[in-house]
Structures are given as C-alpha cells and as structure tokens.
C-alpha positions as CSV (number, residue, x, y, z in Angstrom):
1,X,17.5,82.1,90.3
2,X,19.9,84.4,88.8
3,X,21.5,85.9,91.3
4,X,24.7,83.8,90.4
5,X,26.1,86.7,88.4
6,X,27.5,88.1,92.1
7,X,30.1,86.1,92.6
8,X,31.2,86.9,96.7
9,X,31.9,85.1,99.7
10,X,34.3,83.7,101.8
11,X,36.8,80.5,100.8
12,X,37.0,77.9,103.7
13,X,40.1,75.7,103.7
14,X,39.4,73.0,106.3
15,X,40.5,69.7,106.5
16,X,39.6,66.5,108.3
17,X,37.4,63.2,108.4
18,X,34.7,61.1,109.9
19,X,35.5,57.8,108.2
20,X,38.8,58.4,106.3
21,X,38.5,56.4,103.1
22,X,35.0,55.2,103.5
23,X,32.7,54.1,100.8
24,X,35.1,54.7,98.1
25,X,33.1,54.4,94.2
26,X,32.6,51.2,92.9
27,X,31.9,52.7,89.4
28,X,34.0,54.6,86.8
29,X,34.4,58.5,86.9
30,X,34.1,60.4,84.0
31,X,35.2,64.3,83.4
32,X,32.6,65.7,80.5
33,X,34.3,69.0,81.0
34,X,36.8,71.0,82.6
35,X,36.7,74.7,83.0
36,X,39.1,76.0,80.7
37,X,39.4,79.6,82.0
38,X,37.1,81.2,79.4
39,X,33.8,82.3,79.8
40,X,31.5,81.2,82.8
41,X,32.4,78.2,85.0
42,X,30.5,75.1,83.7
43,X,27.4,74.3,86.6
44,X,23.7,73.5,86.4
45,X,24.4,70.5,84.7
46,X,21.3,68.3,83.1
47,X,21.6,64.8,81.1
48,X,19.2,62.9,79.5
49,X,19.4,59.1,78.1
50,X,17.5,58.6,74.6
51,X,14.6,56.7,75.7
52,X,14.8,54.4,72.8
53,X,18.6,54.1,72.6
54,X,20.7,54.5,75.7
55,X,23.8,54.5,74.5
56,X,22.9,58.3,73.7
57,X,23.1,60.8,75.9
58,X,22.9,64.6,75.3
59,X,23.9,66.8,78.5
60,X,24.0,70.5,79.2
61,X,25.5,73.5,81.7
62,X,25.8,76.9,81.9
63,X,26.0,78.4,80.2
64,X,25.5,77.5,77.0
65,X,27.0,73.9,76.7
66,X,26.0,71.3,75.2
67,X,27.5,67.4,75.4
68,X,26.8,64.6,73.2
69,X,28.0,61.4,74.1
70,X,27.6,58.2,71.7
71,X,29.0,55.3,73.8
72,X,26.5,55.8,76.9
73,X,28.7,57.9,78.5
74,X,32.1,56.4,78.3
75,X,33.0,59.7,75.9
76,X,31.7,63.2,75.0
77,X,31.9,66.0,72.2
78,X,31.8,69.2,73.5
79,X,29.5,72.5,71.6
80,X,28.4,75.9,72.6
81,X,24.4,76.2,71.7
82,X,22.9,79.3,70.5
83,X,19.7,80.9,69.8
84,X,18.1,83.4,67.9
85,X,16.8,84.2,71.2
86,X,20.3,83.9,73.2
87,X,21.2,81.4,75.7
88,X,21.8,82.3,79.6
89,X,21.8,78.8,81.5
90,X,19.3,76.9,83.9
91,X,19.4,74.2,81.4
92,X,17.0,71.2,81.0
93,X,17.6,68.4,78.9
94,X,14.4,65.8,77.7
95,X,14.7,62.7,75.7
96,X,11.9,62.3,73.9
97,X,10.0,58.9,72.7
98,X,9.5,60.1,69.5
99,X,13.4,60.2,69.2
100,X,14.1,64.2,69.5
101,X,16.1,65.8,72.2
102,X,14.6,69.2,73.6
103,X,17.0,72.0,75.6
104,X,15.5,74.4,77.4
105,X,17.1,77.9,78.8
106,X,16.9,81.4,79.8
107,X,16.7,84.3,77.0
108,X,19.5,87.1,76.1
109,X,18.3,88.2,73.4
110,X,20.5,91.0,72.8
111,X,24.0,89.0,74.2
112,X,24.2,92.2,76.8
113,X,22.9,89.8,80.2
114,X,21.9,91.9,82.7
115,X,22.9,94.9,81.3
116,X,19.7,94.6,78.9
117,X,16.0,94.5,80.7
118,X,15.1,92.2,77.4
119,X,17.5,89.5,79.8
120,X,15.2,86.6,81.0
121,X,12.2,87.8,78.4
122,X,11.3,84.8,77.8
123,X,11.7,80.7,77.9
124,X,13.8,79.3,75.6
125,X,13.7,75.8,74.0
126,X,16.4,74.2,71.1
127,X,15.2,71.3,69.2
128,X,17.4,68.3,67.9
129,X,16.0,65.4,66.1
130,X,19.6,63.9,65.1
131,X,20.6,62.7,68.5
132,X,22.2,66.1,69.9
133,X,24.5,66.2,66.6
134,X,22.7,70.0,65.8
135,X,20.1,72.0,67.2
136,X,17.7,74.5,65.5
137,X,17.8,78.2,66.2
138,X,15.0,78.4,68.9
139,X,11.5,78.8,69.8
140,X,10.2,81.1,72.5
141,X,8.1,80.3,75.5
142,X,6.1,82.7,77.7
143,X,7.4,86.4,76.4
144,X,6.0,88.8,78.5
145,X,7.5,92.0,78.7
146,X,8.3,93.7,81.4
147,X,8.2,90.2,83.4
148,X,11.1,88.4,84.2
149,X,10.7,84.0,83.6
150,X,13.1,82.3,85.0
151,X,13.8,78.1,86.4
152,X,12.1,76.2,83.7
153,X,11.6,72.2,83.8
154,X,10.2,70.7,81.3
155,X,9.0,66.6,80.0
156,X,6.7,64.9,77.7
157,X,3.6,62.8,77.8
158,X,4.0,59.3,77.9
159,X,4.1,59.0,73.4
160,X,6.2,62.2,72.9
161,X,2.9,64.1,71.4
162,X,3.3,66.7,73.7
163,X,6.0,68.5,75.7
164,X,5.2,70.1,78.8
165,X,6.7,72.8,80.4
166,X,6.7,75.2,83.9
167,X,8.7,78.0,85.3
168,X,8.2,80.7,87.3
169,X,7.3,84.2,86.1
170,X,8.6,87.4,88.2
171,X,6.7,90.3,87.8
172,X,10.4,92.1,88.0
173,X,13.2,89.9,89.1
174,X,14.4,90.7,92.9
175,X,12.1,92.9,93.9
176,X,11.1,95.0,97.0
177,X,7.8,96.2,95.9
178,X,5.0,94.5,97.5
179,X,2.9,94.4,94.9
180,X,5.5,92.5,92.7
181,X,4.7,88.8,92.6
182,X,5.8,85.2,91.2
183,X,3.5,82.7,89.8
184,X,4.5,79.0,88.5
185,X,3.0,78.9,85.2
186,X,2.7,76.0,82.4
187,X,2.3,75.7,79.0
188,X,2.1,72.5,75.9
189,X,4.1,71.8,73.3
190,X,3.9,69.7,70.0
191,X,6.3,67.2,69.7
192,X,8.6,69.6,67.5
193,X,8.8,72.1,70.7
194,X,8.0,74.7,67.8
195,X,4.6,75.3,68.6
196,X,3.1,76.3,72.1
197,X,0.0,77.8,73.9
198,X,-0.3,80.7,76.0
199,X,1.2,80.2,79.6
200,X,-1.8,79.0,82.2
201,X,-1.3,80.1,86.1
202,X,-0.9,77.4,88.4
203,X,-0.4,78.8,91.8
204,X,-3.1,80.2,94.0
205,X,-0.8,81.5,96.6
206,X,1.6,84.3,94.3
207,X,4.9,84.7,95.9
208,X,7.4,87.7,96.3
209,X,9.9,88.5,93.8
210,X,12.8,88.2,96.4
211,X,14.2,84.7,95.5
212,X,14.0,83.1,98.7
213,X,11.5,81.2,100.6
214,X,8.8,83.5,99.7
215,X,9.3,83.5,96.2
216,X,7.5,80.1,94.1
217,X,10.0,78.4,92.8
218,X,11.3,74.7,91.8
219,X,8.0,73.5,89.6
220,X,9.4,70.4,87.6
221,X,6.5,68.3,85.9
222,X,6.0,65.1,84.7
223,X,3.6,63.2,82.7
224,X,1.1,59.6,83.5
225,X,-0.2,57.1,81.3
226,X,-2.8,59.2,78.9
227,X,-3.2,63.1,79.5
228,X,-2.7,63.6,83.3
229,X,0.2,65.8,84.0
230,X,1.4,66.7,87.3
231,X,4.0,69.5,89.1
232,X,4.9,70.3,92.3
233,X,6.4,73.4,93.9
234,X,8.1,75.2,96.8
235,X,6.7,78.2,98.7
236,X,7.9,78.8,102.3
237,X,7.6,75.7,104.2
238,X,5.2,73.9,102.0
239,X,5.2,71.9,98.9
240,X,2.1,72.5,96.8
241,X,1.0,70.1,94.2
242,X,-1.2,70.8,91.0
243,X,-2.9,68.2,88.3
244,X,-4.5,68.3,85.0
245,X,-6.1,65.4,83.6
246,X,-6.6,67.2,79.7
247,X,-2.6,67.6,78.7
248,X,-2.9,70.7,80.7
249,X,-5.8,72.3,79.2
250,X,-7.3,73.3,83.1
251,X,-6.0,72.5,86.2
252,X,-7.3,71.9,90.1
253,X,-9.4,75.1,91.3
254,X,-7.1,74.4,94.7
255,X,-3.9,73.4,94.8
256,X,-2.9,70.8,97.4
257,X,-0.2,71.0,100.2
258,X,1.8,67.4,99.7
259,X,4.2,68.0,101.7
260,X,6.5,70.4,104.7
261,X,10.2,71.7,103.4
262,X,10.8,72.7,106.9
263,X,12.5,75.6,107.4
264,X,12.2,76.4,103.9
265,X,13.7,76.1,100.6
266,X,16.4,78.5,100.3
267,X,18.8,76.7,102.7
268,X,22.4,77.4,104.2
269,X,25.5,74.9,103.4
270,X,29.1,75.7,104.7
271,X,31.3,76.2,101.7
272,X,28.2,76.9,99.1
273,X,26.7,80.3,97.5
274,X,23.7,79.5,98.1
275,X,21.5,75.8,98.1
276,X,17.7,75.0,97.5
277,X,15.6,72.3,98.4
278,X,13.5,72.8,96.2
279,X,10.7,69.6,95.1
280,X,11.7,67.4,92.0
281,X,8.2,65.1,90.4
282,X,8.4,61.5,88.8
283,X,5.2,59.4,87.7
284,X,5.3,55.9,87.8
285,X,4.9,54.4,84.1
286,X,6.4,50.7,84.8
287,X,3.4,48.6,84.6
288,X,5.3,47.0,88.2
289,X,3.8,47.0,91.5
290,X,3.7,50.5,91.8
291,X,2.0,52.0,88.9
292,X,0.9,55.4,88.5
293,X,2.8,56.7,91.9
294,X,3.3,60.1,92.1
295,X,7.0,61.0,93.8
296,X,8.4,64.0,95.4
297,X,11.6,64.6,96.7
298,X,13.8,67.3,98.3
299,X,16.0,68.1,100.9
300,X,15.2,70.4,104.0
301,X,16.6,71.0,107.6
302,X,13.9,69.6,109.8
303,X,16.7,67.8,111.9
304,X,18.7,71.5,112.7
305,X,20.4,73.6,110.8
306,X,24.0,71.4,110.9
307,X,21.9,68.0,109.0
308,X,20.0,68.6,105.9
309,X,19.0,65.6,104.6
310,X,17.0,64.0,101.7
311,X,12.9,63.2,101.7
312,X,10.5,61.2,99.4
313,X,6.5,61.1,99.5
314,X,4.3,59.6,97.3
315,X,0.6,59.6,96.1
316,X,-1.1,56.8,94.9
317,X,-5.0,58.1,94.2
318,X,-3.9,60.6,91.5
319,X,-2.6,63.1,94.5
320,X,-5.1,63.9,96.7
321,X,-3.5,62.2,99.8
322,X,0.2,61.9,100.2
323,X,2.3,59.3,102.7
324,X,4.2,60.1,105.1
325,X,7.8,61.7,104.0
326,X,10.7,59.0,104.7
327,X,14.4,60.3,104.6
328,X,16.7,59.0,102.3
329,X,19.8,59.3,103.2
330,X,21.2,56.8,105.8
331,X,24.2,58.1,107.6
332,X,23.7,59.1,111.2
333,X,22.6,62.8,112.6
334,X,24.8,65.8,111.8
335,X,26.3,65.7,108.3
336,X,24.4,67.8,105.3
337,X,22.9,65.9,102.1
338,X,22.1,68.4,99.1
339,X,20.7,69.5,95.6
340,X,19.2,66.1,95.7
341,X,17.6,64.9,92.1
342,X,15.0,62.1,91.4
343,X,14.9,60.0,88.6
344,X,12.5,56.6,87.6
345,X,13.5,54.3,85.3
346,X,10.4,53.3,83.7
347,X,11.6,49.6,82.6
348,X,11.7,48.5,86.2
349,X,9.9,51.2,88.0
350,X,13.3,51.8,90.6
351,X,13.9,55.0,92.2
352,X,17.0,56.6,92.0
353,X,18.7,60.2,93.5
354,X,21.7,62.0,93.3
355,X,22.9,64.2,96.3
356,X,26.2,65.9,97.3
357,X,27.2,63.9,101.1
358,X,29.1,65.2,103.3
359,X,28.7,62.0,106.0
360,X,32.2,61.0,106.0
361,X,34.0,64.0,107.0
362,X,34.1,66.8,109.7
363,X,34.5,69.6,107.6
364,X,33.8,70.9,103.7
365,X,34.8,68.2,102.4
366,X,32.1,66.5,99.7
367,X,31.2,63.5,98.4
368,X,28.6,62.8,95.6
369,X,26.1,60.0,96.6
370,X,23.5,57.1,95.1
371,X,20.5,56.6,96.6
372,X,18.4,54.0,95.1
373,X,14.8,52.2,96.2
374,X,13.0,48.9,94.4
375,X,10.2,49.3,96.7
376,X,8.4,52.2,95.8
377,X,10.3,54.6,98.1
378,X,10.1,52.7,101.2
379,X,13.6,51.5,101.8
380,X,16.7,52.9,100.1
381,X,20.0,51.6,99.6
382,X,23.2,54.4,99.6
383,X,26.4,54.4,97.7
384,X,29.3,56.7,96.9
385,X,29.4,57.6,93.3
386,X,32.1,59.9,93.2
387,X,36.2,58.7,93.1
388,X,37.4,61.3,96.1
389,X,35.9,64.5,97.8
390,X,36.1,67.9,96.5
391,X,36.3,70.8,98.6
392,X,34.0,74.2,97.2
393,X,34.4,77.4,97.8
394,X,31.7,80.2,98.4
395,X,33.7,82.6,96.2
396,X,32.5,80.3,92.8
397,X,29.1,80.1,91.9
398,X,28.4,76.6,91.8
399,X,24.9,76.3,90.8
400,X,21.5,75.4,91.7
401,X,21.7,71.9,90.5
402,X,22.4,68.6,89.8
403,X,20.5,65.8,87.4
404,X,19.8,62.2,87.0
405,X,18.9,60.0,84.2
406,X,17.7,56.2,83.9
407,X,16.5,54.0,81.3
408,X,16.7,50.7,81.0
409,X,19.3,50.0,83.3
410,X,21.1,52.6,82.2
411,X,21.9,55.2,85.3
412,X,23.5,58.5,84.3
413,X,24.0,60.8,86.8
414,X,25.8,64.2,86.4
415,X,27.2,66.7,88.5
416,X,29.5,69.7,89.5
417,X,33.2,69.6,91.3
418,X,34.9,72.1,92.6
419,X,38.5,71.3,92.7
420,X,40.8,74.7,93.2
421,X,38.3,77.4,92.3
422,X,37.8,75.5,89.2
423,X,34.6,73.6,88.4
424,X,33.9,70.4,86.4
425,X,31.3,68.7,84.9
426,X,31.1,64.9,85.8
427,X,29.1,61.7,85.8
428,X,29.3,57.8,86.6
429,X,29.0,55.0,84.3
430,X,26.1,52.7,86.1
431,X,24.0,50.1,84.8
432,X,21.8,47.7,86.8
C-alpha cells in the first residue's frame, strides 16, 4: 500500500448540502496533531486504550508518530519513534493485558525510502512497557530479501502471552511480471514482541503484485478465548477467512469465502487518492449473549458506484458458515460511507465503527460517523462524531485508514481531516 509517495490528482472545490446542519456531534472534538509543514502529512492514524487502565491511550500516524495521552484522551504529548530498523508508516497500535503497548510499521533501514531496495525489508514492531512514555529500538518481522512486506495488523491472545501478527508479502512491490505474487502470511510473538517464528502462508489463492483488487491485501487478526486465532482477507470480490486453533502453529488446509466485497476492494471516492474496503476481524470475548462471534466488516459498492456503504457478518460455529451481510450505515441510497473500522468492547460485548459519511451533503463535503450495535450486529444505531465537515483534496495523500478503540466504556476513535491541503489527526471523547 505504498503507493502514497505519488502524490497527484485533481483538487475539487464544490460546495453544497443535503441536510444543512444535520446531525451536528454531541461529543467533544479533539486535535492530537496538526501538520506543521515538516516532513510527511500526519494519516494512517491507529489508537489503542490500555486494557487495564483507560485513561491511557497511545496513538500513531505516518509516519513515524507517536501520541501518548494520560487523561483518556482529553490531552496528548507528541514524539517521533525510531528504529534500528527505520520507521516508514502503516502503523498499528495494541494494548496489551499484560500492560505493554506494541507498534508495528514498515522498515527503512537505511533512511533512503524508496530510493533503497532494503525499503519495506521487513516488519517492524517497537515495544513499550511504560505506558507509551519510551519505546525500545525494534525487533524485526518477516525479513525476506528481495520481497517486499507491506500492511501489517497485529493483536494478542486473550492473556497477552502471545502477539499475533499478519501482512502481506510481495514478491516485488508493483509488479507486472506474472509470476510475481502476494501471499498474507502470519507469524507469533512472546509477550515482549522480541521474539518471533518464521512467517507461515495463509492464502491458497496468491495474488498479483499490482495493489489493487488482485493483489491479497487487508489481513487483520484477532484472537478467542484459549489459542484460536482468526484473520480475514480481501482478494477480488471475495473475503476469505482462515483459523488456527494452536496459537497459530497450523492453519485450515482451505480457506473459506465469508463474504462478497462487490466490485472489489480497491474502490473510487470523489475527492480521495485512492480508498479500500478492505475486511477488519473482532472476536467476541464478553461472556454476553454473544460469545465467541466472529465479525467482519468493510465497505464495498454493491449499491452502484455513487453509494458505498458499510457491511457486517458474523460466524457463530468457529467460521465455517457466515450470516447474511447487513449494511450499517442508515442514510438513504446515493451518498458514499468509507475506510470503515470495527472495534468490540469486550466489557459489554457492543459493536462499534468509525466511517467517513458523506449523507448530508451533495458534494465533497465529509463528515466522520458512529456506528454502534448492542445486538450482535443486527441493528445499528448512527451518529455524527465529528464538529463540521472537511473537504479533501486528491492532490494530498490522505491515507489508507482510520481506527477505533473501546474498553470499558471507553470509545476512542481516531481519524484524518483535510482542512486546506493540510491534514490533522483527531478523535472524540466517548464513553458509554
């Protein structure tokens, strides 16, 4: 997913509005950062709530920031991470029980990007075990020379023995050869991320090197009650799904289709770069009604090309069968929902995403919404998170992502404006 270095396209300036002033936030706004002019625009953000203690939160965005915030959220410190290994974005952020917080990134090991072929070597994770305050120098996941690896996600098991991670490898990054391939592979942790085995395949179905539909991408795990661990990916028009029920040791001999992304992943939004749909995994831990559902949710354009919109399925026998996708978003046809995250607060067992909206107007103009379900998925409840609309422009990169966190009634989610060329890095104080 690195083709944000080529920064080109066209800026739109439109202005206009479905429901002027509709929906407007009930909750607080906060700016973590603002892009000071130096360096590369903040994006790709990723939060995480301490599991133990909420009123920590460690975040992250390209491409190399790192925020700590003490007060839940309310304020933040601002650092640049490093690595003996380099840092060069698509960060992940994981709280984990054991009271550690664990950052995971692309390699530059030589500081020279794309310049160097040592770029994207490797997986990169940073360990803190004093609430974000300072980070280690690095350990290294998955080096592989010549291949590129690239979109890593990563969690732990249920106790915080183990940390589990998956990406996807490219035999050489945007290639035209067909022989060139991706695959999503995975690998375990110890609890100190300093320790790790070799990378396992998980795909039977290798994809092209392209970065598009045909090219695996989007794995994000997550972890059940004892050693089952679970991921889902995107490839074409199909979501496939993969378990292992030893902490990772082997995995299904087949993998199984869970769901359709029609008309692909690698979708088209007025006023964006470029936008995936690509599948985000929770596992229901709760001990409530719905323990030990699998989720997985994405956006695709099954309703035309002018109305992306948000979809959830679940599995309840370990994920052999999976129900029937229901939509998310509630607004009427024509308006585009996108980079949707899920999170699952595993006090209550609620749902909750995070989505960029675009229901209330007729043109760029975007909003950044709530979803949030108490039944499992079945019914969801929407709500404007975000103080006023922003308007992007296709001439900024504004990343692949956005992220969610909640525990304990703690919601934190975290996201990207674009506000005159200029990006930000934001979230919304919400607690349930």
């Amino acid at each position: 997913m690195k083709q944000w270095l080529i920064l080109s396209g066209v800026v739109f300036f439109l202005f206009g509005a479905k429901a002027p002033g509709c929906g407007q936030s009930n909750y607080k706004n906060i700016v973590i950062e603002r892009y000071d002019g130096k360096g590369f625009q903040p994006c790709e953000p990723s939060i995480a709530i301490d599991v133990n203690d909420p009123s920590i939160v460690v975040g992250g965005a390209i491409l190399d920031k790192v925020y700590t915030s003490q007060d839940s959220g309310k304020t933040w410190s601002i650092d640049r991470l490093t690595s003996r290994y380099g840092v060069y974005g698509d960060p992940c952020i994981v709280s984990s029980p054991k009271g550690s917080f664990h950052f995971l990134h692309l390699s530059d090991p030589t500081g020279q990007g794309w310049a160097n072929d040592s770029l994207l070597d490797r997986i990169v994770i940073n360990n803190s075990f004093d609430k974000g305050k300072t980070w280690d120098e690095g350990y290294g996941i998955g080096l592989d020379p010549p291949r590129d690896q690239d979109k890593e996600w990563a969690c732990t098991d249920a106790k915080g023995k183990y940390l589990y991670v998956t990406w996807t490898e490219f035999d050489k990054y945007a290639s035209e050869e067909p022989g060139d391939s991706t695959y999503i592979l995975f690998s375990r942790g110890n609890s100190e991320g300093t320790e790790w085995t070799e990378p396992i395949r998980l795909n039977k179905i290798a994809g092209n090197c392209l970065d598009g539909d045909a090219t695996v991408e989007g794995a994000v795990p997550c972890a059940g009650h004892k050693k089952d661990v679970y991921v889902a990916w995107a490839l074409n028009d199909t979501i496939w799904f993969d378990r292992s029920d030893d902490n990772g040791k082997t995995w299904l001999e087949e993998d199984i289709p869970a769901a359709i992304i029609a008309g692909g992943w690698d979708q088209k939004i007025p006023g964006i770069n470029r936008t995936n749909g690509m599948p985000v995994t929770a596992y229901d831990r709760s001990g409530g009604e719905h323990d030990g559902r699998i989720y997985i949710n994405w956006t695709d354009q099954r309703n035309g090309e002018d109305d992306t919109d948000v979809f959830i399925t679940w599995s309840d026998d370990h994920g052999d069968t999976w129900a029937e996708s229901i939509r998310v978003n509630d607004d009427g046809a024509g308006s585009h929902q996108f980079f949707t995250w899920l999170a699952l607060d595993q006090s209550t067992g609620y749902l909750y995403t995070v989505f960029y909206d675009r229901r209330n107007y007729d043109d760029l103009q975007t909003d950044v919404y709530l979803a949030y379900s108490e039944d499992g998925g079945q019914t969801w409840t929407n709500e404007r998170i975000s103080e006023k609309p922003f308007v992007p422009t296709e001439s900024v990169f504004f990343g692949d992502y956005n992220n969610i966190s909640a525990v304990n009634g703690v919601i934190r989610p975290i996201w990207t404006r674009c506000d005159d060329r200029r990006l930000s890095v934001w979230t919304a104080l919400i607690n349930r």
